[in-house]
N, C-alpha and C positions, 0 to 999 in steps of 0.2 A: 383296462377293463377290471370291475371288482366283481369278480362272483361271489355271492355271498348261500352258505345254505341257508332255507329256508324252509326243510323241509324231508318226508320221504314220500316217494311215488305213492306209496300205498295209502298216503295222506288225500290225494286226490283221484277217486275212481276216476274213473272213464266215462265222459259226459260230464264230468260235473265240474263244477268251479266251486275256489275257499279264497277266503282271508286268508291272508297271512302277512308275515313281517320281514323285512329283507333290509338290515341296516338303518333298522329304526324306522323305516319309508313303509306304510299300508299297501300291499298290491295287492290285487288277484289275479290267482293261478289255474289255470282252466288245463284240461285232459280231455283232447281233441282226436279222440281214434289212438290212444297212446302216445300223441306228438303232444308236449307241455307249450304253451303259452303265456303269461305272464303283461298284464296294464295295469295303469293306474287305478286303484280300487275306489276312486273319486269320483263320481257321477257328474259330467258339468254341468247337467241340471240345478241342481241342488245337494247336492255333495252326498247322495246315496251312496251305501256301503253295495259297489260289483260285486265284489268274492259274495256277497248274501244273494246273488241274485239266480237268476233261472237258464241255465245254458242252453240251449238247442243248436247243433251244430257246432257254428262257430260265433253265433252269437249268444250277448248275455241280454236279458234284460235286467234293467237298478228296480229290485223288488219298490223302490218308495213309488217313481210317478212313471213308470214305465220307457224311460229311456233306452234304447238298444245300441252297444257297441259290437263290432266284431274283434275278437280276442285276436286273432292274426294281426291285425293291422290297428286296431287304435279305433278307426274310424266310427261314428255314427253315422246307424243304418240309414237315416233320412238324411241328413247333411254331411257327406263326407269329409267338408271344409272342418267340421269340428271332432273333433281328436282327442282320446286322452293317451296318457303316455305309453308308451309298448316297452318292455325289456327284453333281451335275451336270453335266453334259459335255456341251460346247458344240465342232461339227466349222467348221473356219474354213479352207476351201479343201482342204487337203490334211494341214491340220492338226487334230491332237485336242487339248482343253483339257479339264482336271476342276477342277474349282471346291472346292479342300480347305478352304478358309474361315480 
């Protein structure tokens, strides 16, 4: 595993998702009740920037054509067959790590 920081908690309230950079790799980081989350910030759409987009819950929508993924698992909300990438993210004090491998 490579955890990499990417980050401090305070950088991502609570509800909300960011951009951010983890080993050179775009993710976004979502703050789900205080539990961190962590997908590919790539929309399979169309390659919408996640971290820009609107969290409710546990999903995001990709601000560009309104695509929906769920931050836990990767999956889109109409097709679960299609996925973008999920990481592990591990919070260490006041810091956020996601594990891009």
């Amino acid at each position: 595993m490579a955890f990499v920081r990417v980050g401090k908690v305070a950088d991502v309230p609570m509800g909300e998702i960011r951009e951010m950079v983890a080993g050179g790799k775009a993710i976004a980081v979502a703050n789900v009740g205080g539990t961190f989350h962590a997908i590919d910030n790539t929309c399979l759409h169309r390659g919408g920037p996640l971290g820009g987009g609107v969290l409710e819950g546990t999903v995001v929508t990709c601000p560009w054509h309104g695509w929906q993924f769920d931050v836990i698992t990767g999956r889109n909300s109409v097709n679960p067959a299609a996925a973008v990438g999920y990481f592990a993210v591990e919070v260490q004090g006041d810091e956020v790590f996601v594990d891009v491998g």
